[in-house]
Biopython code that builds the backbone (N, CA, C, O; Angstrom):
import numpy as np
from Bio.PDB.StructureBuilder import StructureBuilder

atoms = [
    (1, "UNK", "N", (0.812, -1.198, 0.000)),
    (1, "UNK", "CA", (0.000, 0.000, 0.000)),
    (1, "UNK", "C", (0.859, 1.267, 0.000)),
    (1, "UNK", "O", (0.545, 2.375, -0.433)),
    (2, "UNK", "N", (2.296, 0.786, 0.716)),
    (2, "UNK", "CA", (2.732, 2.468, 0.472)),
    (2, "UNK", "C", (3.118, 2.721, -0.792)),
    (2, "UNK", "O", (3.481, 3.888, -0.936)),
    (3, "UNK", "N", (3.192, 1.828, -2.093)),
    (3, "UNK", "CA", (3.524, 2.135, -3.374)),
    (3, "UNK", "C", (2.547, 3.041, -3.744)),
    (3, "UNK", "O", (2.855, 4.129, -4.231)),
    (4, "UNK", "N", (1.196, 2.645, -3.531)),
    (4, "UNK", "CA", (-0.184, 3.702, -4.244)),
    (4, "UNK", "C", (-0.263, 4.662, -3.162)),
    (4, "UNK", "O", (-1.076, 5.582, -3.251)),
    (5, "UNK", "N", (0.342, 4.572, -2.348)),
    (5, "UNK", "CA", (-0.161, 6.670, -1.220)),
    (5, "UNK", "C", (1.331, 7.215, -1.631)),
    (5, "UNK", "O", (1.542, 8.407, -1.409)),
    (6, "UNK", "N", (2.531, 6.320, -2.297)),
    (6, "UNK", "CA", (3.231, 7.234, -2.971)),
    (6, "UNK", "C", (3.132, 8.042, -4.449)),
    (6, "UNK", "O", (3.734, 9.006, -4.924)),
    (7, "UNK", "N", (2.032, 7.124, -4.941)),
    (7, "UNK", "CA", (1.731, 7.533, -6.564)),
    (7, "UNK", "C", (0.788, 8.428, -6.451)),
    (7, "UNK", "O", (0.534, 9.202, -7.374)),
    (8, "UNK", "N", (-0.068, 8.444, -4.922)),
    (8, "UNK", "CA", (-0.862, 9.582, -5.289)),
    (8, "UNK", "C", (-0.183, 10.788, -4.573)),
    (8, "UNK", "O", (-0.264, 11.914, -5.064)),
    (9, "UNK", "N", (0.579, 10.519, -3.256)),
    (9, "UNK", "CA", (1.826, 11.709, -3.311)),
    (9, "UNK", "C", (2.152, 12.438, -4.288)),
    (9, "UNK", "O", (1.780, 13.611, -4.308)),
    (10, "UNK", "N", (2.999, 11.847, -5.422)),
    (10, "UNK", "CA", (3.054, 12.341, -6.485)),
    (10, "UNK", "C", (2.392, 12.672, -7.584)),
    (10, "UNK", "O", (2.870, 13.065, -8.649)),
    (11, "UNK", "N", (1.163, 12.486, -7.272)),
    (11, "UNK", "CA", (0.200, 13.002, -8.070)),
    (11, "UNK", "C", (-0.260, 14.339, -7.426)),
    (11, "UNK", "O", (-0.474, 15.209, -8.269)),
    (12, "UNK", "N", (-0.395, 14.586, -6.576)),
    (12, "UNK", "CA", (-0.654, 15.738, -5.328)),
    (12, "UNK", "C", (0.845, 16.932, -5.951)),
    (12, "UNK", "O", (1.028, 17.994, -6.546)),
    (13, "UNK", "N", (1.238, 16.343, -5.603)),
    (13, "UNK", "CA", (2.870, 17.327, -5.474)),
    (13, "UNK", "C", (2.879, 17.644, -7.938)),
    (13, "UNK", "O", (3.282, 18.638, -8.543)),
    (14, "UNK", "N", (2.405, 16.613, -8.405)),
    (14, "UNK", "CA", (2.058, 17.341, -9.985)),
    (14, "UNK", "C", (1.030, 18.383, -9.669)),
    (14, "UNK", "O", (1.441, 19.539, -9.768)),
    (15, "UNK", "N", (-0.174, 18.229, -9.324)),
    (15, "UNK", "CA", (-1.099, 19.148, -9.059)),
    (15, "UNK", "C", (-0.379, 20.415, -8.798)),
    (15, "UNK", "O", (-0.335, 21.337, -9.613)),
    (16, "UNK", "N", (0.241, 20.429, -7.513)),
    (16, "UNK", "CA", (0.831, 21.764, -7.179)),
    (16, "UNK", "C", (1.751, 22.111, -8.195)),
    (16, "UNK", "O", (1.680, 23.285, -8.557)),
    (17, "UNK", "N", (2.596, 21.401, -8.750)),
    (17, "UNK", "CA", (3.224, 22.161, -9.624)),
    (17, "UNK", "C", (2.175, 22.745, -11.148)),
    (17, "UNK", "O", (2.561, 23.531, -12.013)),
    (18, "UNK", "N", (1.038, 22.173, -11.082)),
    (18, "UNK", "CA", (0.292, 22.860, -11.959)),
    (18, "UNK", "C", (-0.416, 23.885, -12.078)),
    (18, "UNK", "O", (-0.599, 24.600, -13.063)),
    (19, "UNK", "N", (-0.941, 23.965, -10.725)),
    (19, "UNK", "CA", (-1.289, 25.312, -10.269)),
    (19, "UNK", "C", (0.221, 26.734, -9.881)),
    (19, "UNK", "O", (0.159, 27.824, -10.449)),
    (20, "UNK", "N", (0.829, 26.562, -9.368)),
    (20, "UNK", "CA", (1.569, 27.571, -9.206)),
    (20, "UNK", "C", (2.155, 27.453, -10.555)),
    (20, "UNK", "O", (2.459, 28.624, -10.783)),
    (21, "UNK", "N", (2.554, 26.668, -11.742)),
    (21, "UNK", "CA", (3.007, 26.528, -12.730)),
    (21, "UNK", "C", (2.375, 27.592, -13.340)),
    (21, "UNK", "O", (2.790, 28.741, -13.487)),
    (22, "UNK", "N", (1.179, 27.024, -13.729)),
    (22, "UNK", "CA", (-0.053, 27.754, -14.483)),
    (22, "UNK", "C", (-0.242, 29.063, -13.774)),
    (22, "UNK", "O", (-0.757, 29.843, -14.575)),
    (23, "UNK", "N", (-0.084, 29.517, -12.847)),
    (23, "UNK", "CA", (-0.321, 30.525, -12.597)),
    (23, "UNK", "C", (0.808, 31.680, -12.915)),
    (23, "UNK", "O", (0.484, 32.834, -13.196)),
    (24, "UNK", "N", (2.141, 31.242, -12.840)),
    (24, "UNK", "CA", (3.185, 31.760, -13.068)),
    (24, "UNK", "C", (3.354, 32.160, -14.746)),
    (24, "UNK", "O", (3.731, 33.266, -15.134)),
    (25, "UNK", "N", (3.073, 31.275, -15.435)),
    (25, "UNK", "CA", (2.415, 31.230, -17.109)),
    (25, "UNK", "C", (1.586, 31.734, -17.437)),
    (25, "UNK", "O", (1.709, 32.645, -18.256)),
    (26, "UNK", "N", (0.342, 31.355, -16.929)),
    (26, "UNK", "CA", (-0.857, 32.156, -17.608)),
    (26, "UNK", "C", (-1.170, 33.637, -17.169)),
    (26, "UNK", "O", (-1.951, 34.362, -17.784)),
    (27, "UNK", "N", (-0.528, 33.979, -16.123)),
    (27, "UNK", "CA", (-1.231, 35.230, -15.216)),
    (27, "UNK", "C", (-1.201, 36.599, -16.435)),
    (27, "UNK", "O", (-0.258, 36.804, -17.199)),
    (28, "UNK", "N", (-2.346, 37.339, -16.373)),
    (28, "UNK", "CA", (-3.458, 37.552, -15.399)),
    (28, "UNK", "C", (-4.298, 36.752, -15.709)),
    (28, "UNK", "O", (-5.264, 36.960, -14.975)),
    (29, "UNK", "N", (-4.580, 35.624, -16.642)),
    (29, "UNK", "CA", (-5.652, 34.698, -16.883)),
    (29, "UNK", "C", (-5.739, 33.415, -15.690)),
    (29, "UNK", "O", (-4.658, 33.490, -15.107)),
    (30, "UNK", "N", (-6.327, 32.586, -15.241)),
    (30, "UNK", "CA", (-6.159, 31.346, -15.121)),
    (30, "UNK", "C", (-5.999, 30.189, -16.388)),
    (30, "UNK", "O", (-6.858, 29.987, -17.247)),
    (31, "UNK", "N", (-5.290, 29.811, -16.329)),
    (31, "UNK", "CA", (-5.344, 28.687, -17.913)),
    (31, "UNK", "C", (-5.853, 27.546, -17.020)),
    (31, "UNK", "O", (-5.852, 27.453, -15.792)),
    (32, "UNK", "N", (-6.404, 26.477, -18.228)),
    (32, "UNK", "CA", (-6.783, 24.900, -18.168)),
    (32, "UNK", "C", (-5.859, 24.401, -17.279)),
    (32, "UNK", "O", (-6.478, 23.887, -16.347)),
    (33, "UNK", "N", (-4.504, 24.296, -17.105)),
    (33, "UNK", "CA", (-3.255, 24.008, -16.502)),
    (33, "UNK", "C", (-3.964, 23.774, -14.988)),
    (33, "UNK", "O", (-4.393, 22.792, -14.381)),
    (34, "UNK", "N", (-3.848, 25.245, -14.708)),
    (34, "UNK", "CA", (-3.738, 26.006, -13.046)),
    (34, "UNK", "C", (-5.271, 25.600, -12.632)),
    (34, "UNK", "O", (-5.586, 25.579, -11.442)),
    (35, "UNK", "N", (-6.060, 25.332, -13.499)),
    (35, "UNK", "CA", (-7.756, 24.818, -13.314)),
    (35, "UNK", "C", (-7.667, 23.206, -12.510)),
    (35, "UNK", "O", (-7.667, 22.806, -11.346)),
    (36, "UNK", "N", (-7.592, 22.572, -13.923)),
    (36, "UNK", "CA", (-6.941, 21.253, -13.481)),
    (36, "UNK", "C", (-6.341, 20.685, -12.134)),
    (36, "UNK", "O", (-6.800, 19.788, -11.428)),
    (37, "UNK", "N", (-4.808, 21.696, -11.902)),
    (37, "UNK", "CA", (-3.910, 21.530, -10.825)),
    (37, "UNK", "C", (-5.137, 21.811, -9.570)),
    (37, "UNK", "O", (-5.350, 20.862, -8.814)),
    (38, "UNK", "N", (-5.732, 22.778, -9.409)),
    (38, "UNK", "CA", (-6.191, 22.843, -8.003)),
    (38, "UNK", "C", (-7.087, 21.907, -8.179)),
    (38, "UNK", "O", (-6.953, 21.220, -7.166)),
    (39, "UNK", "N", (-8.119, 21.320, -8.967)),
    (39, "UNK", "CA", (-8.881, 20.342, -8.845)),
    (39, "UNK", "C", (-8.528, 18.872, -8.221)),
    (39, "UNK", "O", (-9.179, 18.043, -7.586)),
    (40, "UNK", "N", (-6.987, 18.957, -8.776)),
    (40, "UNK", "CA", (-6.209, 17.518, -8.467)),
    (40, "UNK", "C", (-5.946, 17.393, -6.755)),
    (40, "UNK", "O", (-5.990, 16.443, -5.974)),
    (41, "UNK", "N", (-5.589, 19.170, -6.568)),
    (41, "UNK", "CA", (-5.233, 19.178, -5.313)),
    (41, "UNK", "C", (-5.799, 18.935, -4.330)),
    (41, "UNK", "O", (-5.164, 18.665, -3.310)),
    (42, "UNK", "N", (-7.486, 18.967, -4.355)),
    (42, "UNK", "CA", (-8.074, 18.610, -3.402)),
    (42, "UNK", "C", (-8.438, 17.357, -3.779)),
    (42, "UNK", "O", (-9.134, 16.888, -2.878)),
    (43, "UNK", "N", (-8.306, 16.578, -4.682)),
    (43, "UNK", "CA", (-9.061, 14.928, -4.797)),
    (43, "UNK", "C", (-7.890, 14.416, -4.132)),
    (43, "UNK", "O", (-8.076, 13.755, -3.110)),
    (44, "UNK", "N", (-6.914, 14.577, -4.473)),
    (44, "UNK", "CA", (-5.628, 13.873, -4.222)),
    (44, "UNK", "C", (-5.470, 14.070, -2.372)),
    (44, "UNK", "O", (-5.456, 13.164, -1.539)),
    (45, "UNK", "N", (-5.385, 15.306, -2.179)),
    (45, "UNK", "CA", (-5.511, 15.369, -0.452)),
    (45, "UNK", "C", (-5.897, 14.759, 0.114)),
    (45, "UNK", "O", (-5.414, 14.080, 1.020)),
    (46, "UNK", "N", (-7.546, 14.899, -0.539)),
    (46, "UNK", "CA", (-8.246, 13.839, 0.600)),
    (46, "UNK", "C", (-8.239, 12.340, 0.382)),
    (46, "UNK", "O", (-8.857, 11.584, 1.131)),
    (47, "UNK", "N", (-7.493, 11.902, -0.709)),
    (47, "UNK", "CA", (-7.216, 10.566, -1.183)),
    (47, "UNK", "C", (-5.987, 10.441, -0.117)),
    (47, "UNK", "O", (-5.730, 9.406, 0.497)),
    (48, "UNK", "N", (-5.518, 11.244, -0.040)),
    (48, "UNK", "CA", (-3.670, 11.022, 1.039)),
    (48, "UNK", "C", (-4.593, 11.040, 2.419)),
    (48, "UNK", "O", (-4.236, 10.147, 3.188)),
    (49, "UNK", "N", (-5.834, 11.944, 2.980)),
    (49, "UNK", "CA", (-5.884, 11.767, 4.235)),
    (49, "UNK", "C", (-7.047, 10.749, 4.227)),
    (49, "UNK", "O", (-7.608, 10.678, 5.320)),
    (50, "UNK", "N", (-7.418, 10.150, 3.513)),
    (50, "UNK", "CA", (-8.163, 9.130, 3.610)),
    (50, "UNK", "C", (-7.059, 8.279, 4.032)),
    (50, "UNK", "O", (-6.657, 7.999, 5.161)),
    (51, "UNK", "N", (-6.546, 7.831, 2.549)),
    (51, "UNK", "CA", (-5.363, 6.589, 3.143)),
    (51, "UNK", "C", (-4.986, 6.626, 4.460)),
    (51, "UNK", "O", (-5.392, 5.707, 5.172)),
    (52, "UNK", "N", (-4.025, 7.827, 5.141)),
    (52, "UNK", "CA", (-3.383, 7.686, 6.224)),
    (52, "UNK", "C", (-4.042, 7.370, 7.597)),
    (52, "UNK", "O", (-3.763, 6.784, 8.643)),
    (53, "UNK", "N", (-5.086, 8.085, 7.024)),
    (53, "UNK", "CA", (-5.945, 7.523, 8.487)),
    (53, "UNK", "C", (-6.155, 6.300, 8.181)),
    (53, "UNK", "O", (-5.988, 5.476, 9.080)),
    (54, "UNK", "N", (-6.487, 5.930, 7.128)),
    (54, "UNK", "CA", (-7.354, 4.097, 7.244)),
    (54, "UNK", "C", (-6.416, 3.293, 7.402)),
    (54, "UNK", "O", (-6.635, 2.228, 7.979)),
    (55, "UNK", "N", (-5.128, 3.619, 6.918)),
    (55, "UNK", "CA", (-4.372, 2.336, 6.740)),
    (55, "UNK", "C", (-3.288, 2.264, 7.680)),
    (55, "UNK", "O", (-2.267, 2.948, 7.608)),
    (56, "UNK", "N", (-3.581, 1.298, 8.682)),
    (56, "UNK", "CA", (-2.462, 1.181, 9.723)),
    (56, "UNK", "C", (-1.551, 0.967, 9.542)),
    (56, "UNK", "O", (-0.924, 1.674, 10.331)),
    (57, "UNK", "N", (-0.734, 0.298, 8.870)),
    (57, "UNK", "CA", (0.813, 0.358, 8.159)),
    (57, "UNK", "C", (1.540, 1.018, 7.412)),
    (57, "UNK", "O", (2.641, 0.774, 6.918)),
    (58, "UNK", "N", (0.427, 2.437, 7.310)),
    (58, "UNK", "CA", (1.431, 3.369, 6.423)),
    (58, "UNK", "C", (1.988, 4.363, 7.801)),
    (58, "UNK", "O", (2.690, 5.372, 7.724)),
    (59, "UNK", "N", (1.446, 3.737, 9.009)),
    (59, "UNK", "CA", (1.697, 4.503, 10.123)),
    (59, "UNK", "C", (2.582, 6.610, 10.037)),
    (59, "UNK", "O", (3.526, 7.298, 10.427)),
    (60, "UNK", "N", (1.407, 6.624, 9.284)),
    (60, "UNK", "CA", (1.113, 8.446, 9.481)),
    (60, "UNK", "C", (0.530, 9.078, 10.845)),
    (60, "UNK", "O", (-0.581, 8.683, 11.198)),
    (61, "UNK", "N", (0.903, 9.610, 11.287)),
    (61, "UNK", "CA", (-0.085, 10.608, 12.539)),
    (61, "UNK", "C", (-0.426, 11.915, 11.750)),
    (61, "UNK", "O", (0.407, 12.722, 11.338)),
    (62, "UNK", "N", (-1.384, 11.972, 11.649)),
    (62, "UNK", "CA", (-2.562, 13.502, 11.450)),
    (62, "UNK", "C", (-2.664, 14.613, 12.035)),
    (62, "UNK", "O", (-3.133, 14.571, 13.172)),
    (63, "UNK", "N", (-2.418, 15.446, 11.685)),
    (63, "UNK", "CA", (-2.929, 16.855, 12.415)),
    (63, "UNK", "C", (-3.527, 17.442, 11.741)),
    (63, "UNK", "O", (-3.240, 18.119, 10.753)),
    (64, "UNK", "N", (-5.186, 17.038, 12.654)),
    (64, "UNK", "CA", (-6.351, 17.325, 11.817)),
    (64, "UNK", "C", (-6.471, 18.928, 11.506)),
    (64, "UNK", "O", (-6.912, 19.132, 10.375)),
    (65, "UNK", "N", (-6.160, 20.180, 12.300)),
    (65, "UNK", "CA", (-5.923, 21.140, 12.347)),
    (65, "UNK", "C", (-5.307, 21.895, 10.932)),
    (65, "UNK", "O", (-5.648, 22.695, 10.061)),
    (66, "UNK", "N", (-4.003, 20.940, 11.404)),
    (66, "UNK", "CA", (-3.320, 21.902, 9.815)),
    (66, "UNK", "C", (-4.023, 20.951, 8.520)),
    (66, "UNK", "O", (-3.809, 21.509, 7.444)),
    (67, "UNK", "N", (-4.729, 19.782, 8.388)),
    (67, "UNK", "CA", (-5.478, 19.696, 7.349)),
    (67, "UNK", "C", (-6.872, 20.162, 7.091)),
    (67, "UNK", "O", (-7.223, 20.123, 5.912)),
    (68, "UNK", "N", (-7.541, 20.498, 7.776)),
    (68, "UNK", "CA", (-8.577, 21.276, 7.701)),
    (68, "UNK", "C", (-8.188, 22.990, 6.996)),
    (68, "UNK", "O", (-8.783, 23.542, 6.070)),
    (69, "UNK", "N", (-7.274, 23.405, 7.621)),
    (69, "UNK", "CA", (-6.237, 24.710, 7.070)),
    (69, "UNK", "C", (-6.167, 24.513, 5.883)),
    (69, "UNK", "O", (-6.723, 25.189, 5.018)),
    (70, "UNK", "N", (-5.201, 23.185, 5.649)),
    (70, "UNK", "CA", (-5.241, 23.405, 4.236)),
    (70, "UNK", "C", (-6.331, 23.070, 3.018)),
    (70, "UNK", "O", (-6.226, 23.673, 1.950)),
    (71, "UNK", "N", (-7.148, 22.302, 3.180)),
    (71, "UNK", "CA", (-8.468, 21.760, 2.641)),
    (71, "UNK", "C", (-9.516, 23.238, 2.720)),
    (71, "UNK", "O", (-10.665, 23.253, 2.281)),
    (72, "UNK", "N", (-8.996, 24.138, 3.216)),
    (72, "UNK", "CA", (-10.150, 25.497, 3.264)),
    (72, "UNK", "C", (-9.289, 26.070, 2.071)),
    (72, "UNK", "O", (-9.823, 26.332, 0.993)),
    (73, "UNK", "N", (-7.725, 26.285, 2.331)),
    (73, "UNK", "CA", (-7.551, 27.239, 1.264)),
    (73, "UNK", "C", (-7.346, 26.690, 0.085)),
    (73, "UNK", "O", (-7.575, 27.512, -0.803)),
    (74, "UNK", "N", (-6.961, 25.487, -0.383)),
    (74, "UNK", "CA", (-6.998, 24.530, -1.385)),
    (74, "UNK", "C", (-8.558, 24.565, -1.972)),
    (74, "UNK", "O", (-8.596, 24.403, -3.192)),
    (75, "UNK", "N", (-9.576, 24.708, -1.464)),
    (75, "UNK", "CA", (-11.025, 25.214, -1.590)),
    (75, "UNK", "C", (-10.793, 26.505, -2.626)),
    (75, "UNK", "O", (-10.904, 26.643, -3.844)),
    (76, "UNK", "N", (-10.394, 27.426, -1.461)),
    (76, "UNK", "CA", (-10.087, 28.791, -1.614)),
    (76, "UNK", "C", (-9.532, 29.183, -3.647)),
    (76, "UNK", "O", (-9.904, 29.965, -4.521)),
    (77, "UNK", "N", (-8.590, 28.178, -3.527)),
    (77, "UNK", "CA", (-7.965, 28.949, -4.708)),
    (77, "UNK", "C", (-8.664, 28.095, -5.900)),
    (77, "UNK", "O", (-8.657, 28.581, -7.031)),
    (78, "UNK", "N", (-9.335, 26.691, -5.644)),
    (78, "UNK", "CA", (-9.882, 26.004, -6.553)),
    (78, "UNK", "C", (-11.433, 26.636, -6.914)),
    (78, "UNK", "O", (-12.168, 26.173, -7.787)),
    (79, "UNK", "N", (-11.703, 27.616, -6.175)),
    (79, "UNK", "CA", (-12.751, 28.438, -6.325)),
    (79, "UNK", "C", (-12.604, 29.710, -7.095)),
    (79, "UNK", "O", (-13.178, 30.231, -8.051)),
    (80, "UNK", "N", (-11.576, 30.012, -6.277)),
    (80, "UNK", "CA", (-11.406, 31.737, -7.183)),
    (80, "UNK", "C", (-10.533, 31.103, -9.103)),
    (80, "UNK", "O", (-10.558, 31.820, -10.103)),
    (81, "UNK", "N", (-10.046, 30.016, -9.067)),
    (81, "UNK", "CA", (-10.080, 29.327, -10.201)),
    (81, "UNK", "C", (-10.811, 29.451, -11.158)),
    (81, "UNK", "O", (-10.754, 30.006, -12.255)),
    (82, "UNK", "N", (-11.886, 28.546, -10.312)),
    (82, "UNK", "CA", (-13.513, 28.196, -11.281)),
    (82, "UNK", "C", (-13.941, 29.858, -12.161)),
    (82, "UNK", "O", (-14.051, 30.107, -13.361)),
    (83, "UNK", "N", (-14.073, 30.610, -11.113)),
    (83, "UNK", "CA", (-15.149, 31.824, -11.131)),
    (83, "UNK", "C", (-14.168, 32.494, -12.283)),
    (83, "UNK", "O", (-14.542, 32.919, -13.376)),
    (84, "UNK", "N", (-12.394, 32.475, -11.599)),
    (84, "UNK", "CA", (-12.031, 33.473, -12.819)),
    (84, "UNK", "C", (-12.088, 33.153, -14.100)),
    (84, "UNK", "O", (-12.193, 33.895, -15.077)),
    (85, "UNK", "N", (-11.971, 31.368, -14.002)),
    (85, "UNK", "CA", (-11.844, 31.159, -15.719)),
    (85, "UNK", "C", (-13.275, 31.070, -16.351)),
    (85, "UNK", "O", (-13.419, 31.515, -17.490)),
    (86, "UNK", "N", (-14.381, 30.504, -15.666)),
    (86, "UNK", "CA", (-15.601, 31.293, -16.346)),
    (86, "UNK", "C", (-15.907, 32.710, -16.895)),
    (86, "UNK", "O", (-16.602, 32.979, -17.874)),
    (87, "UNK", "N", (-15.143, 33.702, -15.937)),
    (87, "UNK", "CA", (-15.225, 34.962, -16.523)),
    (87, "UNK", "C", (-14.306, 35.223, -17.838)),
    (87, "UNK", "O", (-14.651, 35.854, -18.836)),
    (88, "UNK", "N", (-12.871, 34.497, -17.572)),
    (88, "UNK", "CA", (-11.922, 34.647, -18.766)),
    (88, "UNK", "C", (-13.036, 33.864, -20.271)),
    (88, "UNK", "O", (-12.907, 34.336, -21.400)),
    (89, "UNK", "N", (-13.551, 33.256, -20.131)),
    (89, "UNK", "CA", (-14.514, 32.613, -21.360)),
    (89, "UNK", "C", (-15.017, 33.384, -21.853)),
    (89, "UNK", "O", (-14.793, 33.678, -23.027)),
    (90, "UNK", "N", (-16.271, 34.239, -20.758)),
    (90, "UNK", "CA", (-16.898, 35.345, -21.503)),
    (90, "UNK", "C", (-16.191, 36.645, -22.091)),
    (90, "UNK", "O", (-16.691, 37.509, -22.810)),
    (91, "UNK", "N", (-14.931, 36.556, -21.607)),
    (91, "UNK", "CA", (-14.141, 38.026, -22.177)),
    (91, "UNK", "C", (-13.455, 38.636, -20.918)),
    (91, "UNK", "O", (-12.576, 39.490, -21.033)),
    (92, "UNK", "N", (-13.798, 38.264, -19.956)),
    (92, "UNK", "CA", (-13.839, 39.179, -18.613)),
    (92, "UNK", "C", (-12.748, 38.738, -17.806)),
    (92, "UNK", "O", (-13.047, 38.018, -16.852)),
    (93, "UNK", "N", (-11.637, 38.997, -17.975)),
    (93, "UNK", "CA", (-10.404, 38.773, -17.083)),
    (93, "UNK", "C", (-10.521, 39.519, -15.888)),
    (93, "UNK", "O", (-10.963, 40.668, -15.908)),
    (94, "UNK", "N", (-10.117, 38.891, -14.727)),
    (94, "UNK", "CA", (-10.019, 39.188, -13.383)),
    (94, "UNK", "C", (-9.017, 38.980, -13.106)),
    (94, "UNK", "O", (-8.811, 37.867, -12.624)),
    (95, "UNK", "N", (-7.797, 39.980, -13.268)),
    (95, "UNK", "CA", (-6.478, 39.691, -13.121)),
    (95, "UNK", "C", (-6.327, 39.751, -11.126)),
    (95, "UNK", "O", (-5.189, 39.919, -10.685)),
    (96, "UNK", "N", (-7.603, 39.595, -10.023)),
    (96, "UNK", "CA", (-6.543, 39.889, -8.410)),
    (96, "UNK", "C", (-7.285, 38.184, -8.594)),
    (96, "UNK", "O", (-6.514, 37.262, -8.329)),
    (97, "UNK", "N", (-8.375, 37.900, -8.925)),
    (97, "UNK", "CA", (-8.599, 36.404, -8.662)),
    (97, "UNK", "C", (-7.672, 35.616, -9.014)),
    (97, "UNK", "O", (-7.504, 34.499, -8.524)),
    (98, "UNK", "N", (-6.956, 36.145, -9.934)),
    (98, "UNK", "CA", (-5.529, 34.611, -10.503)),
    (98, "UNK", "C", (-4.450, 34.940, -9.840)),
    (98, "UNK", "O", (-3.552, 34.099, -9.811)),
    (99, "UNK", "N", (-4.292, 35.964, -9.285)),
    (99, "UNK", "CA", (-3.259, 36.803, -8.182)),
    (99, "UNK", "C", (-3.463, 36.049, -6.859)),
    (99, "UNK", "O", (-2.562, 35.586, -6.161)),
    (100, "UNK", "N", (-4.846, 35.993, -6.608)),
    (100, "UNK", "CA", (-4.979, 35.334, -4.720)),
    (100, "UNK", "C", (-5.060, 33.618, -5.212)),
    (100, "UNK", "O", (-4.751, 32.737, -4.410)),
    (101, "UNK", "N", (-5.439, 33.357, -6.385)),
    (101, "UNK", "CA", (-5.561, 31.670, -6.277)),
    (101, "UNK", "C", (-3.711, 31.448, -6.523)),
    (101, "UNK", "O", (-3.198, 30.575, -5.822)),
    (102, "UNK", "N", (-3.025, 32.029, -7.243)),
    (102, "UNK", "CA", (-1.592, 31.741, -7.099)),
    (102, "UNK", "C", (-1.129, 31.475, -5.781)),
    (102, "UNK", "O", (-0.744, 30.426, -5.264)),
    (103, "UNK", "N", (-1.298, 33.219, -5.118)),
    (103, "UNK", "CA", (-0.981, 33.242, -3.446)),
    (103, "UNK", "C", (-0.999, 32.497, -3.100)),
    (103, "UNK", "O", (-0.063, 31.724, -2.894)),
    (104, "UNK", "N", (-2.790, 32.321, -2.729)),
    (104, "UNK", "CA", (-3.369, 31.765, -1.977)),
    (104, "UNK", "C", (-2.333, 29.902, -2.212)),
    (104, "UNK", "O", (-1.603, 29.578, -1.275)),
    (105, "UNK", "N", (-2.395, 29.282, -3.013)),
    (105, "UNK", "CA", (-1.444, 28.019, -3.154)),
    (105, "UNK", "C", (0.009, 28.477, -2.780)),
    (105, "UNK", "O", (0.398, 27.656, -1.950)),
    (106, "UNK", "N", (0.888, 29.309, -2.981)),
    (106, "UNK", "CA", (1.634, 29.033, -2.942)),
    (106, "UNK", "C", (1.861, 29.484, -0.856)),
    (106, "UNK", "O", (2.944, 29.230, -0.329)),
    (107, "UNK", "N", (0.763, 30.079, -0.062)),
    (107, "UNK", "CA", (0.579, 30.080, 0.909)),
    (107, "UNK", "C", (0.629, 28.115, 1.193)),
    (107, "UNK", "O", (1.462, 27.453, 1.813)),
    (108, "UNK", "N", (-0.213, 27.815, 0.691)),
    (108, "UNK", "CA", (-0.295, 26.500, 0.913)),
    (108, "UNK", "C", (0.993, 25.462, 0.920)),
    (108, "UNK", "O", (1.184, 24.434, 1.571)),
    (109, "UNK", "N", (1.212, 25.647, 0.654)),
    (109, "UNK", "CA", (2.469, 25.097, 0.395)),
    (109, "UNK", "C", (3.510, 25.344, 2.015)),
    (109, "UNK", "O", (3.840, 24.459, 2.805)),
    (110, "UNK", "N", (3.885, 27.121, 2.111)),
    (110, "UNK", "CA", (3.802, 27.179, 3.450)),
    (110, "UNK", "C", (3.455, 26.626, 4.537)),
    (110, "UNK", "O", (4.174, 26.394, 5.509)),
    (111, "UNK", "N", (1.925, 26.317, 4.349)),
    (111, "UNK", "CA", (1.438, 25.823, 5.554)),
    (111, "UNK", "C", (2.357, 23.918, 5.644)),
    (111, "UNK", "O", (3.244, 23.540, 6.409)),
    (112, "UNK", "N", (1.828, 23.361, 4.827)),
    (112, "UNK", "CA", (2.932, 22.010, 4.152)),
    (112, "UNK", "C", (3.852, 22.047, 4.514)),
    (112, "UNK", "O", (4.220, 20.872, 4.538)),
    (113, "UNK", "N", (4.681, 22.703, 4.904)),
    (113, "UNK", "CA", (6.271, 22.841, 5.132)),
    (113, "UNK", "C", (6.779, 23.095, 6.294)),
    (113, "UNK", "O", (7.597, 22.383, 6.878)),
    (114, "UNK", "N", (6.204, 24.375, 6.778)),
    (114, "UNK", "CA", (6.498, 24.866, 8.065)),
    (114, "UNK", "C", (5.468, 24.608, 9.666)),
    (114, "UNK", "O", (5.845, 24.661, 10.837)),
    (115, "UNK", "N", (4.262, 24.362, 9.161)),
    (115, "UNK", "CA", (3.415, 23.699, 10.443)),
    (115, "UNK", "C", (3.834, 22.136, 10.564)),
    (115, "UNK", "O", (3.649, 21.069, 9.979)),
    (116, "UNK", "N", (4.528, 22.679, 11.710)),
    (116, "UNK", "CA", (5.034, 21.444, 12.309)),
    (116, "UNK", "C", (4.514, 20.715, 13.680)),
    (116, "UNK", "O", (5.043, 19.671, 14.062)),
]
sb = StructureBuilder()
sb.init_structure("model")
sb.init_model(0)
sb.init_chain("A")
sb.init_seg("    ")
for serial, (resi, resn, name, xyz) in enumerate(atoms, 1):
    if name == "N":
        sb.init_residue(resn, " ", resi, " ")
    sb.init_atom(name, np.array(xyz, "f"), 0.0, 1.0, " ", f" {name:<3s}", serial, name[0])
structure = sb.get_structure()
């Protein structure tokens, strides 16, 4: 089992590089890229905190705290995502929404690293 909570590790950790990727590329737009990436980011999360909790031999400990943190702003930027690239369709670029969904992830990431 730890082969597949490592493939979706790394499926998690592509996500992020697709979103801050895409955001670094496409800005002031959101592109398909940076859409995608945050979508991955939250299936994949909760696919990693599913696993760790269920599976006793991948022996993870949880801190439900800083995942709830991050599952709000991973929300956060997979939202201001959605809304900006619907508007980029109709014509209507919202260059601070692709500004805070960048942030806002690459905050995330922060939280990932340094809440210890």
């Amino acid at each position: 089992m730890t082969v597949v909570y490592n493939l979706v590790v790394i499926t998690h950790l592509l996500g992020l590089a697709a979103v801050i990727g895409g955001y670094a590329a496409g800005r002031p737009a959101v592109s398909q890229v940076m859409l995608w990436g945050a979508r991955a980011q939250i299936v994949t999360g909760l696919i990693l905190v599913g696993m760790a909790d269920g599976i006793d031999s991948l022996d993870k400990n949880l801190d439900m705290a800083k995942i709830v943190v991050k599952l709000v702003i991973a929300v956060a930027v997979a939202g201001l995502a959605e809304i900006a690239h619907a508007d980029a369709k109709r014509g209507k670029t919202i260059a601070w929404m692709a500004d805070a969904a960048g942030l806002l992830a690459i905050a995330n990431v922060f939280v990932a690293v340094l809440w210890h």
